[in-house]
MMTF fields as JSON, N, C-alpha, C and O atoms, coordinates in Angstrom:
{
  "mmtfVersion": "1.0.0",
  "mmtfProducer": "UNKNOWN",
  "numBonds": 467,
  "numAtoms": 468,
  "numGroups": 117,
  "numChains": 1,
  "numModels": 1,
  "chainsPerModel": [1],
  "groupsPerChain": [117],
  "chainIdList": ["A"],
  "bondAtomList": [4, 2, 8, 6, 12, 10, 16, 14, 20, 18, 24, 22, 28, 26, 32, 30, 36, 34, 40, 38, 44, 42, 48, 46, 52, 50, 56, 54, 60, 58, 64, 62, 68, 66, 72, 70, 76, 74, 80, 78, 84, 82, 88, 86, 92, 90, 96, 94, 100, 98, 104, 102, 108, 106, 112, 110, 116, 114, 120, 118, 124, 122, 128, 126, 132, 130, 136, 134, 140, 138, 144, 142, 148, 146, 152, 150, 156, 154, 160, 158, 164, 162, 168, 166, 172, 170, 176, 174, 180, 178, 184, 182, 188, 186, 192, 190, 196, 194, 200, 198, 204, 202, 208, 206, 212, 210, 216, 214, 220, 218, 224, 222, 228, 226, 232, 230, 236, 234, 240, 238, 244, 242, 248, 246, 252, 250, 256, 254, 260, 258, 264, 262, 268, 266, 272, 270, 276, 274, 280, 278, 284, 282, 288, 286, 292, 290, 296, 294, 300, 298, 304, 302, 308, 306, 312, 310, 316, 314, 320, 318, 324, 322, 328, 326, 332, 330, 336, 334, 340, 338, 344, 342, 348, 346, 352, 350, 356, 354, 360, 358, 364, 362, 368, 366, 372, 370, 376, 374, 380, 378, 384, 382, 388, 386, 392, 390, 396, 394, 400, 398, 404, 402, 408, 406, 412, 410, 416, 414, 420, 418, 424, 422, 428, 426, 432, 430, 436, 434, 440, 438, 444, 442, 448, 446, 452, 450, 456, 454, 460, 458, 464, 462],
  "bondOrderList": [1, 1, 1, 1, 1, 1, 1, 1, 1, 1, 1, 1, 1, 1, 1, 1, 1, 1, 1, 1, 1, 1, 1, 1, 1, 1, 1, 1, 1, 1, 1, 1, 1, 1, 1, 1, 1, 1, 1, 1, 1, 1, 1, 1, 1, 1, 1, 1, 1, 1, 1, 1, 1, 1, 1, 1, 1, 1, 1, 1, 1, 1, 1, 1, 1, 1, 1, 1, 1, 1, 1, 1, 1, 1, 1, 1, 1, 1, 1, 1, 1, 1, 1, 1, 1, 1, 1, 1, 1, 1, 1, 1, 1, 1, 1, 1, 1, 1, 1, 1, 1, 1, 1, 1, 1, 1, 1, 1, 1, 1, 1, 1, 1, 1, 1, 1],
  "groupList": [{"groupName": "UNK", "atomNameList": ["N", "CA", "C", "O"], "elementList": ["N", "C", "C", "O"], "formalChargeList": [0, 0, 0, 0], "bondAtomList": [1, 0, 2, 1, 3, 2], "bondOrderList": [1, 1, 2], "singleLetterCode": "X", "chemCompType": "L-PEPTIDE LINKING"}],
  "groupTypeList": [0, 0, 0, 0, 0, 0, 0, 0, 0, 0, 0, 0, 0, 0, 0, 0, 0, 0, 0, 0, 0, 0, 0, 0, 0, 0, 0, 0, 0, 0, 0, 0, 0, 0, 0, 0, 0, 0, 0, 0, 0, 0, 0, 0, 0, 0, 0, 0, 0, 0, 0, 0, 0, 0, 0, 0, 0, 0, 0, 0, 0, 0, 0, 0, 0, 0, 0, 0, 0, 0, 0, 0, 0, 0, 0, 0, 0, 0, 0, 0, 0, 0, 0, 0, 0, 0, 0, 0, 0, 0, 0, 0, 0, 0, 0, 0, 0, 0, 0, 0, 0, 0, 0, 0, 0, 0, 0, 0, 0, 0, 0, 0, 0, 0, 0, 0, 0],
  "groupIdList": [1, 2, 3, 4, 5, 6, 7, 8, 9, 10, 11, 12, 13, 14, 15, 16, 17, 18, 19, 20, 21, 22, 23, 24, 25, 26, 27, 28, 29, 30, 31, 32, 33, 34, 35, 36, 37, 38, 39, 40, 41, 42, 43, 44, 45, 46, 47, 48, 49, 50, 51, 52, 53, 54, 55, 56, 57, 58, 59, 60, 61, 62, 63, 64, 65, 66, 67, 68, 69, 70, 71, 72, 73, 74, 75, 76, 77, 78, 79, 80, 81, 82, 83, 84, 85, 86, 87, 88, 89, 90, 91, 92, 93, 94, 95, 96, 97, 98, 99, 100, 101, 102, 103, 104, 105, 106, 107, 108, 109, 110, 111, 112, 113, 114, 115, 116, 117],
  "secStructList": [7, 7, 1, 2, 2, 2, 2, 2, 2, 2, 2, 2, 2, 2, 2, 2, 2, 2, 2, 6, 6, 1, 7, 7, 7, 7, 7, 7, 3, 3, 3, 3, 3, 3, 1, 1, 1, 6, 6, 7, 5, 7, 1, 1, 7, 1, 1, 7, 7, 7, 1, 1, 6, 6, 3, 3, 3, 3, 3, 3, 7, 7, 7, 6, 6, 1, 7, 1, 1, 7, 7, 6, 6, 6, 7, 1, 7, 7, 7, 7, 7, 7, 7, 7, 1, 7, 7, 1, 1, 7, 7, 7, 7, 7, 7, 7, 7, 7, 7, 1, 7, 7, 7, 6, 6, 6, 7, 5, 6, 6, 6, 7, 7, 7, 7, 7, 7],
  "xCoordList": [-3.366, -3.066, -1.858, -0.889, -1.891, -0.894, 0.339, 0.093, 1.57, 2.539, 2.498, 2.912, 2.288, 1.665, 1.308, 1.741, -0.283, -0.938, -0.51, -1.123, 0.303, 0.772, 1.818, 1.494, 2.823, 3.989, 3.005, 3.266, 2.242, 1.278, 0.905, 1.184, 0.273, -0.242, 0.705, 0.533, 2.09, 2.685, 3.024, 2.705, 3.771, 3.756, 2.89, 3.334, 1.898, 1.01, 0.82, 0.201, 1.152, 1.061, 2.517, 2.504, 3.392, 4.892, 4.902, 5.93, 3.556, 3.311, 2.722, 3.049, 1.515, 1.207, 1.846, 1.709, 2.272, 2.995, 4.247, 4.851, 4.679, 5.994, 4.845, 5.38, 3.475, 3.112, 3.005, 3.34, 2.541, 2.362, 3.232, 2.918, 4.885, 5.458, 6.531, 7.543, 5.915, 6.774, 5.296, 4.373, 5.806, 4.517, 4.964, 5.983, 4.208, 4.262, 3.422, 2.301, 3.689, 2.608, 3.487, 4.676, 2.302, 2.616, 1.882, 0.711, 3.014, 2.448, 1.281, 0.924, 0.334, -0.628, -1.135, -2.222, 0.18, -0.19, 1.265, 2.071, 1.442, 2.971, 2.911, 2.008, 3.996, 4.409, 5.118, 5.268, 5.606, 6.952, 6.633, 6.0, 7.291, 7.183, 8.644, 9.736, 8.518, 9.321, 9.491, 8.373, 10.389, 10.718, 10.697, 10.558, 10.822, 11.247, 9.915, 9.938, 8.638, 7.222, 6.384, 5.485, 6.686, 5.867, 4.399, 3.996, 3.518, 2.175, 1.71, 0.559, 2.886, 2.561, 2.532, 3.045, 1.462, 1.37, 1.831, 1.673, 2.583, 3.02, 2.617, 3.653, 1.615, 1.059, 0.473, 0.29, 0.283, -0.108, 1.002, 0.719, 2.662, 3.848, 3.717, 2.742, 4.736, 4.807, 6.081, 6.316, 6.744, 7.752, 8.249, 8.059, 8.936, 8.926, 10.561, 11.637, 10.109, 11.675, 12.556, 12.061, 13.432, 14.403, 15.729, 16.751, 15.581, 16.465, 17.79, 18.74, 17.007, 17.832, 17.669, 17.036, 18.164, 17.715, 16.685, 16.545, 15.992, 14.96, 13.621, 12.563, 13.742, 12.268, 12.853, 13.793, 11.275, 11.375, 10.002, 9.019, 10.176, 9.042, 8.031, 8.465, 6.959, 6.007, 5.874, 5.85, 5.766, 5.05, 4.484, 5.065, 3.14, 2.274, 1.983, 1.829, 1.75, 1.614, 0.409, -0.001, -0.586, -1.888, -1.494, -1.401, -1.334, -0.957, -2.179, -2.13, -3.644, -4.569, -4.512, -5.266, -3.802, -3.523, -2.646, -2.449, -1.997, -0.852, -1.911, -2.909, -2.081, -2.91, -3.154, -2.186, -4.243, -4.798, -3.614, -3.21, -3.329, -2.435, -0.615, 0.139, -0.29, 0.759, 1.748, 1.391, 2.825, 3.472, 4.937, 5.236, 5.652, 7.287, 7.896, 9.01, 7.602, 7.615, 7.88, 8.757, 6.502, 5.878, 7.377, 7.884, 7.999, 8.696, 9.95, 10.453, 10.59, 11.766, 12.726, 13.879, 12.016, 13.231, 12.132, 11.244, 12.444, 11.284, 12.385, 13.541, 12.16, 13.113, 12.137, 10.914, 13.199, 11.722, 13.15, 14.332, 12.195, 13.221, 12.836, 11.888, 13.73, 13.959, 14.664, 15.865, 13.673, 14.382, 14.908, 14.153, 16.603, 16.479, 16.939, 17.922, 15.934, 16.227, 17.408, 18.009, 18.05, 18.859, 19.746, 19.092, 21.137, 22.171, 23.037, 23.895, 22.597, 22.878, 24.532, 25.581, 23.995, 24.919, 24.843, 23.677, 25.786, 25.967, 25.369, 25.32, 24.852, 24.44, 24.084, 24.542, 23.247, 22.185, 20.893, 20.149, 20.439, 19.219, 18.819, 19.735, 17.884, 17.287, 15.529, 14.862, 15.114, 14.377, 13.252, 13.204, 12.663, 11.869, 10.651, 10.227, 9.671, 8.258, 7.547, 7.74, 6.709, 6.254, 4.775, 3.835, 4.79, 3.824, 2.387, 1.442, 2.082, 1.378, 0.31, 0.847, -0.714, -1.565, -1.371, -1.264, -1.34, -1.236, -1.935, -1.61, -2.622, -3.395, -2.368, -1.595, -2.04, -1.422, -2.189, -1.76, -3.098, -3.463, -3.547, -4.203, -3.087, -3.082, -1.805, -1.495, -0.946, 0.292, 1.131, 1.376, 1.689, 2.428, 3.461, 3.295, 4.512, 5.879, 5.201, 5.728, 3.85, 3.244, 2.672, 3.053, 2.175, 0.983, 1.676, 0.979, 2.979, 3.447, 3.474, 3.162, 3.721, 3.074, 4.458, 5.388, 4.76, 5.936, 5.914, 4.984, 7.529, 8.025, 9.196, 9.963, 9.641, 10.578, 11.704, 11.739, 12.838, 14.237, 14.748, 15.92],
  "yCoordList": [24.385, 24.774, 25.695, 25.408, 26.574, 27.991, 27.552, 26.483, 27.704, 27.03, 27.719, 26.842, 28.786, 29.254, 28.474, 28.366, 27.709, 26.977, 25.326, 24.513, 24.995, 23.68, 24.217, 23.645, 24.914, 25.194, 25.122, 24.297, 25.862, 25.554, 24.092, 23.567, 23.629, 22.39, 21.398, 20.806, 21.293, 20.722, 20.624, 19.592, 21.785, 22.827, 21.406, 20.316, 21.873, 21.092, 20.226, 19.977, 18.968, 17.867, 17.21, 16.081, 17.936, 17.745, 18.181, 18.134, 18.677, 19.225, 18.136, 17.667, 17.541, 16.446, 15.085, 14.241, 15.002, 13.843, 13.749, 12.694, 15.084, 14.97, 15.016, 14.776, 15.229, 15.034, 13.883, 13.623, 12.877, 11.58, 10.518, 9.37, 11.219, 10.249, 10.333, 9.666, 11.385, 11.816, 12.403, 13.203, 11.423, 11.442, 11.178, 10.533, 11.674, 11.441, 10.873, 11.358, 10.236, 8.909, 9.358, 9.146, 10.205, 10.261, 9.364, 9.114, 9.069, 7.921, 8.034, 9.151, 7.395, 7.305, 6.29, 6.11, 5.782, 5.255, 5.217, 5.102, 5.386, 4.848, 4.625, 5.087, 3.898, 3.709, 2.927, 1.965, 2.881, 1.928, 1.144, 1.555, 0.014, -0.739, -1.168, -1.178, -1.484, -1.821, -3.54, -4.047, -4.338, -5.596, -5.376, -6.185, -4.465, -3.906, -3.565, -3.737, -2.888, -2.701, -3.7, -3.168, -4.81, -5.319, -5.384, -5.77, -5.095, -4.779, -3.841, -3.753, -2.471, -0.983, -1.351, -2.199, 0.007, 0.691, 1.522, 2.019, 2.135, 3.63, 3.757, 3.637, 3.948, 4.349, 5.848, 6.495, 6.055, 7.859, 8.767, 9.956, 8.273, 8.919, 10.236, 10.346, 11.208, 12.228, 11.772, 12.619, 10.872, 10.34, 9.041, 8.596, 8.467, 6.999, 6.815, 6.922, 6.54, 6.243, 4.99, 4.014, 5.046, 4.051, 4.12, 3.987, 4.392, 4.57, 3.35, 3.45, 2.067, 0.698, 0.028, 0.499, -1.131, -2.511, -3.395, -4.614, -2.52, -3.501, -2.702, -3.127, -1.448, -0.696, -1.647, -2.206, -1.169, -1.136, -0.537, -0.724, 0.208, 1.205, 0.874, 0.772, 0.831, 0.404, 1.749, 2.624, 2.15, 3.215, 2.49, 1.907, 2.58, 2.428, 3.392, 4.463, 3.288, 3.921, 3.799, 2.669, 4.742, 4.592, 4.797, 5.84, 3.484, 3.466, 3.308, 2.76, 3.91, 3.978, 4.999, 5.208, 5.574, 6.781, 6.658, 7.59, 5.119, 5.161, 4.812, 4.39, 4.854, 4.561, 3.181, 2.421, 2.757, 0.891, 0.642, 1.515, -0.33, -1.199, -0.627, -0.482, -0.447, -0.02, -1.008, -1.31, -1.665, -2.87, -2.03, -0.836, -3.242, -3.029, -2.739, -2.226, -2.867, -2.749, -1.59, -1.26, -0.595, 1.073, 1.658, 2.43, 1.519, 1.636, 1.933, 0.869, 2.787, 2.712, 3.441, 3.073, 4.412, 4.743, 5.142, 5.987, 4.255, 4.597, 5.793, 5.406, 6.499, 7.388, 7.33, 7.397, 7.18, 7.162, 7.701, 7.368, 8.919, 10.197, 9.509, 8.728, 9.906, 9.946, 11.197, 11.38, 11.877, 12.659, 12.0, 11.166, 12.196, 12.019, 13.005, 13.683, 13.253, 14.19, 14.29, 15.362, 12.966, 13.016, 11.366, 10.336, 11.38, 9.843, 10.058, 10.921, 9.054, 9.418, 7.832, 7.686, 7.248, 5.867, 5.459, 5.293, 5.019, 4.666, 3.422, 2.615, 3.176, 1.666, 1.874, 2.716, 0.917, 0.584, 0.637, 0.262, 1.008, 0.665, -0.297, -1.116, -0.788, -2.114, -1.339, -1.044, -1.158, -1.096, -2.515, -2.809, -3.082, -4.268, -4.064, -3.041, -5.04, -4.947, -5.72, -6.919, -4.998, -5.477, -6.546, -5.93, -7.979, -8.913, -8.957, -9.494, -8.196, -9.019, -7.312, -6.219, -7.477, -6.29, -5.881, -6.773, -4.67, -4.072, -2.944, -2.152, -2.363, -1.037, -0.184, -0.79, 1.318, 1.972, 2.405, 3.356, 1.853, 2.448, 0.735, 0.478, -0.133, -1.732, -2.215, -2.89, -1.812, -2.72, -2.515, -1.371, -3.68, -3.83, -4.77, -5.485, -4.939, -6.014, -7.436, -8.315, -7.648, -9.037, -8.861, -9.887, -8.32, -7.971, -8.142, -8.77, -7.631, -7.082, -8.288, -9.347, -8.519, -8.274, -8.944, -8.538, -10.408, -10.685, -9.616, -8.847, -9.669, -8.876, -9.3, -10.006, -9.078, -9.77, -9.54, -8.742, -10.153, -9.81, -9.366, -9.01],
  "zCoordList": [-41.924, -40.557, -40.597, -41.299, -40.007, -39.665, -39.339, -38.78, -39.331, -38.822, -37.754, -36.995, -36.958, -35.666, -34.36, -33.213, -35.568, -34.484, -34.603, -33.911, -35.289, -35.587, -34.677, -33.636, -34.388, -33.369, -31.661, -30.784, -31.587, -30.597, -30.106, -29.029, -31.072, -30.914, -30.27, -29.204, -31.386, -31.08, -29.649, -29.059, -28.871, -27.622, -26.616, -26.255, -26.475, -26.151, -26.058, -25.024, -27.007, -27.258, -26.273, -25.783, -26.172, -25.657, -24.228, -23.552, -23.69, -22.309, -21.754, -20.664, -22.75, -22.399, -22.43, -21.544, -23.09, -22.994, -22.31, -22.117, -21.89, -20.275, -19.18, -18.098, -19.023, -17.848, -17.497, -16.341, -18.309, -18.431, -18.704, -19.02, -18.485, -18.81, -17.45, -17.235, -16.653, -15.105, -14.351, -14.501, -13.501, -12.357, -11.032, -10.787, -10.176, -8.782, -7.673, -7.516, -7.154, -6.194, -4.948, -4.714, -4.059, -2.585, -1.314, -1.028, -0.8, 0.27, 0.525, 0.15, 1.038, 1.615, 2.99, 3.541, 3.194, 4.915, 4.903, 3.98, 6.611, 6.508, 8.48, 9.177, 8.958, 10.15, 10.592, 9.839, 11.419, 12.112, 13.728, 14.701, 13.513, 14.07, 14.995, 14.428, 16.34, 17.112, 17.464, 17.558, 17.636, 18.496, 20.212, 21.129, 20.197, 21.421, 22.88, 24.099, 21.656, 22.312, 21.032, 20.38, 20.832, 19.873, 19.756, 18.659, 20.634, 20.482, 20.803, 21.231, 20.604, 20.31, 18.623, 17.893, 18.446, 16.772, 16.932, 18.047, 16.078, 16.29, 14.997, 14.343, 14.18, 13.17, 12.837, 11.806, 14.177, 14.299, 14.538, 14.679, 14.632, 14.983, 14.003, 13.26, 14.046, 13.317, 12.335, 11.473, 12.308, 11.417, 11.935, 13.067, 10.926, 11.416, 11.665, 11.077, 12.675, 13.587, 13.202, 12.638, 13.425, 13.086, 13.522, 12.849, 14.978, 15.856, 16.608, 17.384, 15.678, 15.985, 14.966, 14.022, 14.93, 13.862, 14.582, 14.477, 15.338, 15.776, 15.627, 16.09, 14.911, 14.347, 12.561, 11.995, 12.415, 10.563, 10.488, 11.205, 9.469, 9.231, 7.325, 6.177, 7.778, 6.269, 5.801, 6.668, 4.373, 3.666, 2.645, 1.73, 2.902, 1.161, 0.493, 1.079, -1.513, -2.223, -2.409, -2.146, -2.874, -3.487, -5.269, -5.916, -5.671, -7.427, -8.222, -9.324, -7.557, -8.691, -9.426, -10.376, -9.131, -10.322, -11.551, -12.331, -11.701, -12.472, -13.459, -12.875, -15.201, -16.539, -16.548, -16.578, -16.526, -16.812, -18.069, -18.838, -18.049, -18.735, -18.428, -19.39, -17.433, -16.841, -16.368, -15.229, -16.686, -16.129, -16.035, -16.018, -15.984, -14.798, -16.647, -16.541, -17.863, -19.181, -19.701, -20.499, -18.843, -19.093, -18.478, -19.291, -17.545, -16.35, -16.956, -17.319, -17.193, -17.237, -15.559, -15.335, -14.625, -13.782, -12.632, -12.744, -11.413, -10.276, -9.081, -8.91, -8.699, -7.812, -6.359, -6.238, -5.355, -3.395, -3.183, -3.265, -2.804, -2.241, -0.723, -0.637, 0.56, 1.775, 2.706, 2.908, 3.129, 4.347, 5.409, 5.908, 6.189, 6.956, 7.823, 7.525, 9.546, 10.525, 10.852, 10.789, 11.339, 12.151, 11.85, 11.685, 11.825, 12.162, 13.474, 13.664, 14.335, 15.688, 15.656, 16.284, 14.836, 14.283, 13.494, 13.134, 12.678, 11.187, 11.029, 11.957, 9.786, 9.627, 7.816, 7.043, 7.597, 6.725, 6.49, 7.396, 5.502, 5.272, 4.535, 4.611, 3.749, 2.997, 2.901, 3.893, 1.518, 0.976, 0.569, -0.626, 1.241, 0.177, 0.135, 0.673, -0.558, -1.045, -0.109, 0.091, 0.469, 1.543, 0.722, 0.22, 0.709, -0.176, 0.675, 0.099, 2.583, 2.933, 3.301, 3.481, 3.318, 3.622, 5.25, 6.092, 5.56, 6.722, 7.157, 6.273, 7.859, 8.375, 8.873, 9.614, 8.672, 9.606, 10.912, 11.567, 11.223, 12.893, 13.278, 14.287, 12.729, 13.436, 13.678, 14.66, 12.64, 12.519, 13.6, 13.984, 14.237, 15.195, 14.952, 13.963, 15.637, 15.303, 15.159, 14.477, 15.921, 16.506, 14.978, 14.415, 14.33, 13.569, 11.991, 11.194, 11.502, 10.731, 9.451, 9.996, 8.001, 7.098, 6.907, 7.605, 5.593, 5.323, 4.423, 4.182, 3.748, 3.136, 2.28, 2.935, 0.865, 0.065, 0.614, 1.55, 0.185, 0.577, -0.245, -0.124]
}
């Protein structure tokens, strides 16, 4: 083999294996929920509000794309980027794993799905 096409190959082999070792999983449902109108959905909103501590907003991932035999092991660094529009008042946020299944055109505050702490 040419040291040419062995420099190539290699090339290649190092293209593939950074594609597959950095990947991207874009949401695929997302929406927010109020205490306030608890048996409104706002699942069809254009962004999910969080204008008090009495919204909290779901986003799910569609992770059939991540390789069969994939664990928290494979994993070394997960990154969830966040836009935000607008801080009208300072506070917090809290990130958790939501454990219970939910629809984005169903979920409502009445409706909503436990979730870890």
């Amino acid at each position: 083999m040419s040291g040419q096409l062995r420099s190539t190959l290699a090339l290649v082999v190092v293209c593939v294996v950074s594609f597959l070792a950095v990947a991207q999983v874009t949401p695929n449902a997302d929406a927010y929920i109020s205490t306030l109108q608890p048996s409104t959905n706002f699942g069809g909103a254009a962004v999910l509000n969080l204008q008090s501590g009495k919204m909290t907003s779901f986003v799910r991932f569609d992770l059939s794309s991540v390789p069969a035999g994939y664990n928290s092991s494979n994993v070394a660094k997960a990154t969830l980027k966040l836009y935000v529009a607008a801080v009208t008042t300072g506070g917090s946020l809290n990130v958790n794993y939501v454990s219970g299944s939910w629809s984005e055109s169903t979920i409502t505050s009445n409706l909503q799905p436990a979730a870890s702490v």
